[in-house]
C-alpha positions in Angstrom: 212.8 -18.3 59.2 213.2 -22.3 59.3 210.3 -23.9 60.1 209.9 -27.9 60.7 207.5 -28.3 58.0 210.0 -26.9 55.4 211.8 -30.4 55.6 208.9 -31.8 53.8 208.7 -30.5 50.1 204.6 -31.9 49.4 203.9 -29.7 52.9 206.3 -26.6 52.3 203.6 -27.1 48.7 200.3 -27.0 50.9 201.2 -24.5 52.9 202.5 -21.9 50.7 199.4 -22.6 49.0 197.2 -21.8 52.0 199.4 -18.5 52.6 198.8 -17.3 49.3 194.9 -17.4 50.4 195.4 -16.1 53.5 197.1 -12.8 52.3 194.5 -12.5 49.1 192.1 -13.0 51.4 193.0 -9.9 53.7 194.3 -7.6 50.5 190.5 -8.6 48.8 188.6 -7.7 52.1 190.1 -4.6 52.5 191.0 -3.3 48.8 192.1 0.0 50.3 195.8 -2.0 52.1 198.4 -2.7 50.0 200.9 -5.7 50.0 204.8 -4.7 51.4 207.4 -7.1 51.2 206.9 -9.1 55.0 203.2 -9.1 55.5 203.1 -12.7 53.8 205.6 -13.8 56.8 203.1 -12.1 59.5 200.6 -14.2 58.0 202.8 -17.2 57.9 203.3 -17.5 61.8 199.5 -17.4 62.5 199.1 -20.0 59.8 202.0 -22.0 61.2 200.4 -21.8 64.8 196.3 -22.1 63.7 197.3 -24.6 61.3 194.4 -23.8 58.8 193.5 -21.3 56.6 190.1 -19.6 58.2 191.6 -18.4 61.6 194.8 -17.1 60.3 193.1 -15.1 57.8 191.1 -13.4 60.7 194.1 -13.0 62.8 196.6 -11.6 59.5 193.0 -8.9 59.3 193.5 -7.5 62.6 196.9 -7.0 62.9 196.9 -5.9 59.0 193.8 -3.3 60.0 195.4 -2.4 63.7 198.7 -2.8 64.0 200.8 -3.0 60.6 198.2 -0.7 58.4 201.0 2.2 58.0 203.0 -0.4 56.2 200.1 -1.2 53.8 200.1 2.4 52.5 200.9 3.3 49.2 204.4 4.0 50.4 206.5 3.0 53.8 207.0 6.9 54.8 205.2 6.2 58.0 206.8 3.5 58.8 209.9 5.6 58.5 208.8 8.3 60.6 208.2 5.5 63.3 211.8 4.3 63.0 213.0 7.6 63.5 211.3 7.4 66.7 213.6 4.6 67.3 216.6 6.9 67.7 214.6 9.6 69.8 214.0 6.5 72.4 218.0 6.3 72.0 218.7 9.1 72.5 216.9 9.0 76.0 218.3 5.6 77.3 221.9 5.4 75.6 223.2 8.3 74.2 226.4 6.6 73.7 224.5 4.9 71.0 222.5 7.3 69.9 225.9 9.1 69.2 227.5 6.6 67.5 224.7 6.3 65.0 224.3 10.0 64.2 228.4 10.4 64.2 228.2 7.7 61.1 225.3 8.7 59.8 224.1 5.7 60.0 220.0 5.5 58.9 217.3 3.1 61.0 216.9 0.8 57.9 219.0 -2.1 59.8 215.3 -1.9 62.0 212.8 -2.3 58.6 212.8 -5.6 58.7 212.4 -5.7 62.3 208.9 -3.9 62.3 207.8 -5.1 59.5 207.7 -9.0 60.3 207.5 -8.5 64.0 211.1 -10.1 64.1 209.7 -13.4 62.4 212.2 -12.3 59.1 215.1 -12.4 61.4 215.1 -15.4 63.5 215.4 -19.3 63.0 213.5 -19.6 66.6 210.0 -20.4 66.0 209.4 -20.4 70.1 211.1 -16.8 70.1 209.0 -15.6 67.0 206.0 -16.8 69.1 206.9 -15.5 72.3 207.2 -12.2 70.8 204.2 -12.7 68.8 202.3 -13.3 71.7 203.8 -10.0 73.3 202.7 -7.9 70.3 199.0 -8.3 69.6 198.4 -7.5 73.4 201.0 -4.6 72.9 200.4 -0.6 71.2 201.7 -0.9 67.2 204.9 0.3 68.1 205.6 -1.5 70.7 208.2 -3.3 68.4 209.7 -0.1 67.9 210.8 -0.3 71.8 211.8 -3.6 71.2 214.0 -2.6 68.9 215.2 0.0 71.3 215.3 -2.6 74.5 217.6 -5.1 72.4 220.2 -2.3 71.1 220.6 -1.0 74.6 221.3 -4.2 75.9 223.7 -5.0 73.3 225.2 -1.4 74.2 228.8 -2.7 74.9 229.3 -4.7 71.3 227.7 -1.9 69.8 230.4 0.2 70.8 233.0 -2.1 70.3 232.2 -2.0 66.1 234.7 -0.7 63.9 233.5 2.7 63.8 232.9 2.6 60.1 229.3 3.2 58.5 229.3 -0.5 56.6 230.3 -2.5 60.1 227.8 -0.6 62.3 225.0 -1.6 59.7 225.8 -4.7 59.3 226.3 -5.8 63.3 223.0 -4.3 63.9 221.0 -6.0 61.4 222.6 -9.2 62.3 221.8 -8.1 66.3 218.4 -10.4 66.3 219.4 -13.7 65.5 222.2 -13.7 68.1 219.7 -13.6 71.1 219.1 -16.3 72.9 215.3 -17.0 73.9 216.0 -16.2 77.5 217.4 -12.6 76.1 214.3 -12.3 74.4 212.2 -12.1 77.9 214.6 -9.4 79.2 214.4 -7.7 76.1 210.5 -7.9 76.1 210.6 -6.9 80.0 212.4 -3.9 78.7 210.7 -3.0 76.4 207.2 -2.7 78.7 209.1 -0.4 80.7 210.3 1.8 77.7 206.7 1.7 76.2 205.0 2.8 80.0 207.7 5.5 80.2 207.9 7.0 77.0 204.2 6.4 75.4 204.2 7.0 71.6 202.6 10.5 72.5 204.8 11.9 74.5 207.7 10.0 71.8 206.3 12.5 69.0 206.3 15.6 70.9 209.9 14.7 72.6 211.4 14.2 68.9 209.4 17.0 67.6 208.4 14.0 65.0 204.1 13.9 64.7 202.7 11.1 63.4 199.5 11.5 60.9 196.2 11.6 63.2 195.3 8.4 61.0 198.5 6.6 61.7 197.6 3.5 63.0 199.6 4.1 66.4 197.4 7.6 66.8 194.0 5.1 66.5 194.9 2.4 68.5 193.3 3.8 71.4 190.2 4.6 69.6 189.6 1.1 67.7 191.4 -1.9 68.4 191.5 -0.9 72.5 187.6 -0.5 72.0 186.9 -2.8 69.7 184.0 -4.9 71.0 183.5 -8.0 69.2 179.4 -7.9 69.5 179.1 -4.8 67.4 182.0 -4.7 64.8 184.0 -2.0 64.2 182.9 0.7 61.3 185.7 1.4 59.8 184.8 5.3 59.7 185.9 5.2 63.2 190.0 5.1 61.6 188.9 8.2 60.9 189.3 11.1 64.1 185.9 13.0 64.8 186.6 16.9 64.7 183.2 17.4 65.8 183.6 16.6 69.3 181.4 13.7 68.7 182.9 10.0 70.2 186.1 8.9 68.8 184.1 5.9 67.6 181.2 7.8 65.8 180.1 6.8 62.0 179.7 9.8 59.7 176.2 7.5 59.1 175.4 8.4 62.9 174.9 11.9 62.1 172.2 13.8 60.3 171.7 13.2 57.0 172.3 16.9 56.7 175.4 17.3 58.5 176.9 14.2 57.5 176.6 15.6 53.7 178.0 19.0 55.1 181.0 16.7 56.7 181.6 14.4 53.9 181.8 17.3 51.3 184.1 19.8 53.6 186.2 17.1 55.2 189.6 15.1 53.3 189.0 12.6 56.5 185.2 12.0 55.9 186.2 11.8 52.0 188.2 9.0 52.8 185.9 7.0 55.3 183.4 7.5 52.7 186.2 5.4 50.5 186.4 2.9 53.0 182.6 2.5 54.2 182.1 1.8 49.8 184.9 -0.7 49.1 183.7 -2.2 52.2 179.6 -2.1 50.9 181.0 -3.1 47.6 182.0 -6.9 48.6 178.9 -6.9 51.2 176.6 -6.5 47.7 178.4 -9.1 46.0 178.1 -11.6 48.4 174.7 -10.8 49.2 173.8 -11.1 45.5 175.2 -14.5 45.5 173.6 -15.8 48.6 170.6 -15.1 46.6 171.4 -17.1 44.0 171.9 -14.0 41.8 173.6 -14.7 38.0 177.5 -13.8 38.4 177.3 -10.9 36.1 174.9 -8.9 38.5 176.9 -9.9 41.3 180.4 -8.6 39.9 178.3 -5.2 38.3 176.2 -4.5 42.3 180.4 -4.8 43.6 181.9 -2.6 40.3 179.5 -0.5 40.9 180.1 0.7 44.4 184.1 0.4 43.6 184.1 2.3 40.6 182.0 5.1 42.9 185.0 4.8 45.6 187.2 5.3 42.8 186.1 8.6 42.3 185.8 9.5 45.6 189.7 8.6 45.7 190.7 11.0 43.0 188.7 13.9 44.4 190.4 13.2 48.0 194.1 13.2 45.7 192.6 16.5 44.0 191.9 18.0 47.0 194.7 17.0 49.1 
């Protein structure tokens, strides 16, 4: 991706300064996300657009916590699973692909880089990379996924005119991006709305006999970002299904002290909002220690504290899982 202030070395300096805070900043908040290889370019458009540091790290949060946050695992497996989604939408709108790719055995990693930087690794066009943008954070998490989809089914006739050899197929298709023009991208976004309304991500996983984890972050859109209300943040127990009948968005704190020690101790999922709820405390005591004017030392111990008690939560939910 090309951006105008790369011409200018002492700016391309500043800014990839200010990235490097913006993507510690989210990794520090939320110790429980990892880094992948394309977050930092997420980040960089919202930078590039807010042109400071404070808003983009808010905006590189929410779509880290919403919309990318099966990336940020320890491994990309779920992102996988979502690609191979990809071909089950292909399968439905152009067979002739769909064919083509299973024929040659051809995998969805040509798409990786696609979902994983929201298209921003692939194209030159900052305007394009924005239009998109602007389509995604007001879009379901996998709506890129359909993207994807719209854009190879509108390429369908080059497609088919590749050399039918494993290599060339590959290598056309992950080249497919950066020859659309940024009208294309406005069909291929119009598309893609259609494909998303048609074939929701549920109906998707039971079509391709392919079931996302209920903690996916395209199972708990509906239930947190779609209901997130900016008045009373978020607990982030709520990325965590209720199996007591109970809201989608109710804290295990809500309950009884009773049950919610029955819950937590019987339940891998209450295990690990109990995880997130402490990593979560664990910052909120360090920075409340400092507000006070507290000596470092009792700052950083109040935050080890609670992380080293999350740690041990982890290993019992690995034990147990």
């Amino acid at each position: 991706m090309s951006l105008e202030y790369r011409r200018d070395a002492d700016a391309t300096k500043r800014r990839q300064a200010q990235l490097g805070t913006v993507v510690r900043s989210v990794l520090r908040s939320y110790p429980w996300l990892g880094y992948y290889q394309g977050f930092h370019e997420l980040s960089l458009i919202f930078l590039s657009v807010f042109g400071s540091e404070r808003p983009a790290i808010e905006a590189s949060k929410m779509v880290a916590l919403f919309f990318v946050r099966d990336a940020m695992a320890s491994n990309l497996d779920h992102v996988l699973q979502q690609l191979q989604l990809l071909y089950v939408i292909l399968k439905a709108i152009s067979p002739d692909i769909h064919a083509l790719l299973v024929e040659l055995e051809v995998p969805p990693f040509f798409a990786i880089s696609w979902v994983l930087t929201w298209f921003a690794h692939d194209l030159d066009d900052f305007q394009s990379i924005c239009r998109i943008f602007d389509f995604l954070i007001v879009s379901p998490p996998m709506q890129v996924v359909y993207m994807a989809a719209a854009m190879l089914k509108r390429n369908e006739r080059d497609i088919l005119a590749y050399e039918p050899d494993f290599a060339a197929v590959h290598t056309g298709l992950s080249k497919l991006p950066s020859a659309v023009k940024e009208k294309g991208w406005r069909d291929i976004i119009d598309d893609s709305y259609h494909l998303q309304t048609e074939y929701p991500a549920t109906k998707l996983q039971h079509m391709g006999n392919l079931h996302l984890p209920k903690l996916s972050v395209v199972n708990t859109f509906e239930a947190t970002w779609m209901r997130l209300d900016p008045v009373r943040p978020l607990a982030f127990t709520s990325l965590v299904p209720c199996k007591s009948g109970q809201h989608p968005l109710a804290s295990v704190a809500s309950l009884s002290s009773s049950a919610a020690a029955q819950s937590a101790g019987n339940s891998k999922e209450n295990r690990m909002a109990r995880v997130i709820d402490l990593t979560d405390t664990a910052q909120k005591a360090r920075n409340l220690a400092l507000q006070h004017k507290w000596p470092l030392v009792v700052a950083t111990v109040a935050s080890a504290t609670m992380l080293m008690y999350a740690w041990l939560l982890m290993q019992q939910l690995q034990i147990h899982a």
